[in-house]
C-alpha positions in Angstrom: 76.3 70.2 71.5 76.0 68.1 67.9 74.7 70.4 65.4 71.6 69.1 63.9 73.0 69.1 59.4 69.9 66.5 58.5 68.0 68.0 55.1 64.7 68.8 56.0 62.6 66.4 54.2 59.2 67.6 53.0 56.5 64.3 53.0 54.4 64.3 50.0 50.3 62.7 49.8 51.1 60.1 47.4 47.3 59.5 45.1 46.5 57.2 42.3 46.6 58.3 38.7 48.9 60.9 37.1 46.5 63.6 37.4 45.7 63.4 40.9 49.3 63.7 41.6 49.5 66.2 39.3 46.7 68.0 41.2 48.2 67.6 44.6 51.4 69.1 43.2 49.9 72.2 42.5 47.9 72.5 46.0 50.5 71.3 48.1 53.9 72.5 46.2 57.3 71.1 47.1 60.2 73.2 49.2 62.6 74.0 46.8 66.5 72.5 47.4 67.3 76.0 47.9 64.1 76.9 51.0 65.5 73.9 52.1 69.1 74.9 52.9 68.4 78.0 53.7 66.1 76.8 56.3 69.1 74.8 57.2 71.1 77.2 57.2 69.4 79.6 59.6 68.8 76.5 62.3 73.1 76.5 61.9 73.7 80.1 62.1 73.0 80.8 65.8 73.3 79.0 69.3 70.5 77.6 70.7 68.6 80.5 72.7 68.9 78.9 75.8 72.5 77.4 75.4 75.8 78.8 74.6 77.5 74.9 75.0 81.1 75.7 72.9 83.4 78.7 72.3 81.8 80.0 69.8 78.2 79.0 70.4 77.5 76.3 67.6 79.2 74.0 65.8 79.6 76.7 62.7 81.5 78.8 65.3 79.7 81.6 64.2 79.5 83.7 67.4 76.1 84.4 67.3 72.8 84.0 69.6 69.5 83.3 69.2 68.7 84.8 72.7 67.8 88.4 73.3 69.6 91.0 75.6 67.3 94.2 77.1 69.0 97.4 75.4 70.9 98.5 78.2 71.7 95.4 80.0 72.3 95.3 83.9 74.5 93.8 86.2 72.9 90.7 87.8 75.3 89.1 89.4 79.4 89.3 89.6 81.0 86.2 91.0 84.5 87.0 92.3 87.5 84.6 93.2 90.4 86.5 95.2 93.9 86.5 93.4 91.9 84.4 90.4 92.7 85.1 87.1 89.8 84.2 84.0 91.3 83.9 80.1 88.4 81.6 78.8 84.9 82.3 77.6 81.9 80.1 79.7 80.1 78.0 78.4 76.1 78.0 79.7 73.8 75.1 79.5 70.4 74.4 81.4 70.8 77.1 83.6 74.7 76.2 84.6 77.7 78.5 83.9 81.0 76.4 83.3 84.2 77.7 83.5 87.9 77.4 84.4 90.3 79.8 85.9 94.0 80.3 85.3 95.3 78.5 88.4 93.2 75.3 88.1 90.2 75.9 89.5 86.9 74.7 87.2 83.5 76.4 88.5 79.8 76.1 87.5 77.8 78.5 88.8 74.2 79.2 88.6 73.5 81.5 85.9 70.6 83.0 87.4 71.7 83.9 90.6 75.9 83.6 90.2 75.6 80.9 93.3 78.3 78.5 93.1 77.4 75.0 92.5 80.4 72.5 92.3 84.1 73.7 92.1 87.0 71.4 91.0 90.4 71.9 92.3 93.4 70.6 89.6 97.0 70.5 89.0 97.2 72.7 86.0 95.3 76.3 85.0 92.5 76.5 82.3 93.5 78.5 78.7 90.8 76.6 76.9 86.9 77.4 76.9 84.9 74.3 78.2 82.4 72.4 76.0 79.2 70.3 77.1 77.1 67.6 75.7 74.6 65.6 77.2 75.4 65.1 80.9 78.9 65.8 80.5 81.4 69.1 80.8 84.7 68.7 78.4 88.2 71.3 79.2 91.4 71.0 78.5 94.1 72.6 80.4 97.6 74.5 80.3 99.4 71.1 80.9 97.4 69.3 78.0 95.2 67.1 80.2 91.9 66.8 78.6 89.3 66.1 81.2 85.4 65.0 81.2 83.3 66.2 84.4 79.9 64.8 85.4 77.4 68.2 84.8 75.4 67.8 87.8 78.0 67.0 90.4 81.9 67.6 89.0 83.1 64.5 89.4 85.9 63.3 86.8 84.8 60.8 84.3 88.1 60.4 82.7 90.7 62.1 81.1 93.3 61.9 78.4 97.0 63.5 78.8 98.5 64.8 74.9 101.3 66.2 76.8 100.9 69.9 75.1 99.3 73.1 76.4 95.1 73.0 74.8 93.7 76.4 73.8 91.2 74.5 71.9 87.6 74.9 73.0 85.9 70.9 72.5 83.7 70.4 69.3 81.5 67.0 69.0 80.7 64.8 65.5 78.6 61.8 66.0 80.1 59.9 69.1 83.4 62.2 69.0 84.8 64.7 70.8 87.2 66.9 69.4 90.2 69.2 70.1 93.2 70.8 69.0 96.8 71.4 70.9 99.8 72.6 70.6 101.6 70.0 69.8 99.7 69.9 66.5 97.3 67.6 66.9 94.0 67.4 66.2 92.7 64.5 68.6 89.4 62.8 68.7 88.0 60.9 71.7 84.7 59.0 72.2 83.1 61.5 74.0 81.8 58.6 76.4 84.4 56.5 77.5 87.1 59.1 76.6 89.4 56.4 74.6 91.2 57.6 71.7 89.6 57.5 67.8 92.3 59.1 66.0 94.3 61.9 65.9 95.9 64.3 63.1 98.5 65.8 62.8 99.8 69.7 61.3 103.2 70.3 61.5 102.7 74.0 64.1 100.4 74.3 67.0 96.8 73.6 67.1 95.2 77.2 68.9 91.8 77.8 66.8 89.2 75.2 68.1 87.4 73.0 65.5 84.8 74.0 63.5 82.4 71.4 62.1 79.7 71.6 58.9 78.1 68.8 58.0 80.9 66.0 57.8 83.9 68.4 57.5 85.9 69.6 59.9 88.3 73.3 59.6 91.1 74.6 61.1 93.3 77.2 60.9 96.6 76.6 61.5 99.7 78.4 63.0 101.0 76.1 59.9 99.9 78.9 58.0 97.7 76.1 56.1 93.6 76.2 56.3 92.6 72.7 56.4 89.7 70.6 55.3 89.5 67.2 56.9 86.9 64.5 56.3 85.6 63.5 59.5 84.0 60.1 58.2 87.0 59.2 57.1 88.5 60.0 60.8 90.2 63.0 59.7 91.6 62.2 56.0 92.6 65.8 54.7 90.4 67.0 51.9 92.3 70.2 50.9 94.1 73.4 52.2 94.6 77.0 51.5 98.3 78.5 52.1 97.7 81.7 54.4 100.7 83.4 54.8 100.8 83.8 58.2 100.0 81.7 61.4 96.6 81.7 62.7 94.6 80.9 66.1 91.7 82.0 64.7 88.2 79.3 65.1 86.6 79.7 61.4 83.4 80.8 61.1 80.5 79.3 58.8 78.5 81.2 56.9 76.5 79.1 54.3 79.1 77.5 51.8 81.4 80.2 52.6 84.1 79.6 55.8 85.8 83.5 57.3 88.8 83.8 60.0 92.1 86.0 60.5 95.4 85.8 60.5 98.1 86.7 62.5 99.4 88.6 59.4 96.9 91.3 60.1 94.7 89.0 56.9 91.2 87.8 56.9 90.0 85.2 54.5 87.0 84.0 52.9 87.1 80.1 51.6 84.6 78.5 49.8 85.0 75.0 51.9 83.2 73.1 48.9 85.9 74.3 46.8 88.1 74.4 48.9 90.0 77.6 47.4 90.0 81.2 48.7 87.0 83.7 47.2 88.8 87.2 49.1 91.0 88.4 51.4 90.8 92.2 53.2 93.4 93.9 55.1 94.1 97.3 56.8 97.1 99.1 56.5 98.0 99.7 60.4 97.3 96.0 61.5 101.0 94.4 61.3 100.3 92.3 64.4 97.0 90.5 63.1 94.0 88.8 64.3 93.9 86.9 67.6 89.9 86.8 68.0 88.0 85.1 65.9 85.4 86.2 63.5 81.4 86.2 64.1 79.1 86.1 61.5 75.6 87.5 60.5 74.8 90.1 57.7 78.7 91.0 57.8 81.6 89.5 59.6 82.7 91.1 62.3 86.3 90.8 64.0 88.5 92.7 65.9 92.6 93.5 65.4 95.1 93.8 67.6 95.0 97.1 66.3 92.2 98.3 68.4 89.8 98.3 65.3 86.8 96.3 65.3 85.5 96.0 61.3 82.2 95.0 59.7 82.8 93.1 56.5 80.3 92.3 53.3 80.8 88.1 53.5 80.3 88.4 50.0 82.9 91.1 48.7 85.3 91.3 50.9 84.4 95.2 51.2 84.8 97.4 54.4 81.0 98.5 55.9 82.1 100.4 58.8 85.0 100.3 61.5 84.7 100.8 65.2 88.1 102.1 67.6 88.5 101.1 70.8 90.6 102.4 73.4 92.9 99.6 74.0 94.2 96.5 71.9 91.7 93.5 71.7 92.4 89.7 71.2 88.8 88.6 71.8 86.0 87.6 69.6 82.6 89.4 69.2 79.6 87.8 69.6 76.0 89.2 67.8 73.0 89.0 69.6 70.0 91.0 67.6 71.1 93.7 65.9 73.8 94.5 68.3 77.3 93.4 68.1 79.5 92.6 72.0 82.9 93.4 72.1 85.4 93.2 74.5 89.0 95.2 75.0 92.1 94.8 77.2 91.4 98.0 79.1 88.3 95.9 80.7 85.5 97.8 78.3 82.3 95.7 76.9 81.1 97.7 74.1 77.6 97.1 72.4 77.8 98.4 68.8 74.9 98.7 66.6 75.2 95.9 64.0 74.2 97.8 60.8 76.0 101.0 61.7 78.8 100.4 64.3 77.5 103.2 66.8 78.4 102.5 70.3 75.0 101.9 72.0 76.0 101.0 75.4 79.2 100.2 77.7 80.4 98.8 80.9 84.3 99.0 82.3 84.6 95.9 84.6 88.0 97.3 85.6 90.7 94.4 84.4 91.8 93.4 81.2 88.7 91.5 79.4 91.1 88.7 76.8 87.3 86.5 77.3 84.9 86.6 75.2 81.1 86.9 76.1 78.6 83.8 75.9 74.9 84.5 76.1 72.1 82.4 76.9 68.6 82.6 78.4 68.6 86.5 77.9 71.9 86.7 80.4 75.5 87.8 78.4 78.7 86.2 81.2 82.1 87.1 80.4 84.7 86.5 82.7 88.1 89.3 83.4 91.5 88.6 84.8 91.0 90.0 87.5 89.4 87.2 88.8 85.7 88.4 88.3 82.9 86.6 86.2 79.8 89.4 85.5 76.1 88.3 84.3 74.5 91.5 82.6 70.8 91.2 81.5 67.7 92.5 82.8 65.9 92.6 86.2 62.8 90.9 87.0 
C-alpha cells in the first residue's frame, strides 16, 4: 500500500486590505509546521485499521495497528494444510488473507470465515511475507522468483527471476515495487508491468525488507552498513552507519528517528535526516542478537534470541521493562492498543500490557510460531509451522 507523506496544507480566506487579513488571522489561526507533522506523523505510524498490506503493516514498518482486538481474543477460525509448513507473516486486505507456505503453495483465504478462496501451486517455497497494492498480490520465493498475482482470482501477472533466495517482504514508492535478496540487491520493478527500474547493490545479503519515509528508502544490511538511499534518484546512496554486526532486521520509523537490531545482540537508533547514530542499548546475555524486527509506539519493543522481549524509551535509549518467554524468539511484535503481541518458538502468542509488560493473555497453538501476527478488521492471523494459520478476535 503507498503511504500517503503529502503535508497537509491548511487553505486560508484570502480578504482585501491588511487589516482584514490581519483579522482573519487571528479568528481563523494557521496549523503550525509542527501540528502539521505531527498530524503526519500519526496518519504514518499505524496500518490502516482495515488493512495489514506489508510485513510490517505500513510503509514506516512500524508494526503497529490502528484496529482493535477484544481483551481476550478468541479463536475464530484455524485453517490447516496437512504436512504444510508457514514461516511468513499474512498480509490482509479487503477482507482477503494472503499468504505462502514453505513448499510452494500461495493461499488467500477469507478472513472472516478462514474459507479458502484461490490457491496457487509453484516450483519453489515461500520465506518472504507477501505485499498488495491495488488489485495486485506481490511474493517472492526461496528460489528468488518474484511474482505478481491477480487479487481476485490468482492468476500470474508476471514475474521476475534475481536468481537468489527473497526474504524481503515487497514495499511500493510511486509506480515501484520494491525488494531485497540475497544476492544483495535491492531491485525495483514497475509494480504494473513488472519490468525492471533499477536495482542496487550491498556487498552481503539483502534479509530486512524496505522501509520507506517520504522519498528515502532504509535498509539494514547483513553488510553491517545501515543505508540511506534516495529513491528519486532510483536508489543513489545518501549515507550509512557502520553497525558492527549483520542485520535482517526491517527498520522501524518513528518520526525523524529510524530503530532496528542487530545480529550482534545491538539495537540502534539513527536519526535518518542526519544520517548518524543518536544510541545504541544492549543486554549482557544476548550474544546471538536480533532476528525480529522492532515495533514502535511510546517505546520500541523487540525481542532477542535470548528469550527477552524489551520495551525501550525511543528517545534515550533506556530500558522501561523486560518480558521472558519460555523459548527463543525470532519474530517481531506487533502493538495493537495498549497491548503488545508476541510470538515464541515453543508455539506461545503472548499479549503484554504495553506500559507495564504484564502478560494479559496467552494461546499455545502447539508448533513453533517464527511468523509474526498481522491484524486487521479487529481479527489478529498468524500462521505456525505446523502447517496451521489461526484468526483470534471476537464472536459475533
Amino acid at each position: 500500500m503507498r503511504a500517503d507523506h503529502d503535508h497537509i496544507r491548511l487553505s486560508r480566506r484570502t480578504f482585501s486590505g491588511a487589516i482584514a487579513a490581519a483579522m482573519a488571522s487571528a479568528v481563523f489561526p494557521r496549523a503550525s509546521l509542527a501540528d502539521e507533522k505531527e498530524a503526519k506523523d500519526k496518519v504514518a505510524l499505524s496500518a490502516p485499521a482495515g488493512q495489514w498490506p506489508i510485513f510490517r503493516g505500513n510503509a514506516h514498518s512500524t508494526g503497529k495497528s490502528s484496529s482493535q482486538l477484544p481483551n481476550s481474543p478468541e479463536l475464530l477460525w484455524k485453517y490447516e494444510v496437512e504436512g504444510g509448513c508457514f514461516k511468513v507473516t499474512a498480509a490482509i486486505d479487503e477482507g482477503v488473507v494472503y499468504i505462502g507456505d514453505a513448499d510452494g503453495e500461495f493461499y488467500a483465504i477469507e478472513l472472516a470465515t478462514g474459507r479458502l478462496i484461490w490457491k496457487v501451486e509453484t516450483e519453489s517455497g515461500f520465506h518472504a511475507p507477501a505485499g498488495v497494492r491495488g488489485d495486485k498480490v506481490y511474493v517472492g520465493d526461496y528460489d528468488g522468483v518474484f511474482r505478481c498475482f491477480a487479487k481476485k482470482t490468482g492468476e500470474e501477472l508476471w514475474r521476475h527471476d534475481v536468481m537468489a533466495e527473497i526474504n524481503s517482504s515487497p514495499n511500493f514508492y510511486k509506480d515501484w515495487v520494491l525488494f531485497g535478496a540475497q544476492n544483495g540487491d535491492l531491485t525495483a520493478l514497475d509494480a504494473e508491468k513488472g519490468e525492471f527500474a533499477w536495482k542496487y547493490e550491498i556487498q552481503d545479503q539483502i534479509q530486512c525488507s524496505p522501509t520507506i519515509v517520504e522519498n528515502r528508502c532504509f535498509l539494514a544490511g547483513c553488510d553491517q552498513i545501515f543505508h540511506v538511499l534516495d529513491l528519486d534518484k532510483k536508489g543513489e546512496k545518501i549515507g550509512g552507519v557502520k553497525i558492527g554486526a549483520p542485520s535482517g532486521n526491517t527498520p522501524a520509523v518513528l518520526g525523524d528517528y529510524v530503530y532496528f537490531g542487530t545480529m550482534g545482540g545491538v539495537v540502534y537508533c539513527v536519526d535518518w535526516r542526519k544520517v548518524e547514530e543518536k544510541w545504541t542499548f544492549s543486554l549482557p546475555n544476548n550474544a546471538d542478537g536480533y532476528n525480529g524486527s522492532p515495533a514502535v509506539d511510546k517505546w520500541i519493543y523487540i525481542i532477542g534470541k535470548n528469550k527477552i522481549l524489551s520495551a525501550i524509551d525511543p528517545a534515550t535509549g533506556e530500558e522501561k521493562w523486560q518480558f521472558a518467554g519460555k523459548s527463543k524468539s525470532e519474530s517481531s511484535p506487533v502493538i495493537v492498543g495498549d497491548r503488545v503481541y508476541a510470538p515464541y518458538y515453543d508455539g506461545r502468542l503472548y499479549a503484554l500490557d504495553a506500559a507495564t509488560g504484564e502478560v494479559r493473555w496467552q494461546y499455545e497453538t502447539g508448533s513453533r510460531l517464527s511468523a509474526s501476527p498481522a491484524v486487521a478488521d479487529g481479527k489478529l492471523v498468524i500462521a505456525n509451522e505446523g502447517g496451521a494459520v489461526y484468526c483470534f478476535g471476537k464472536r459475533s
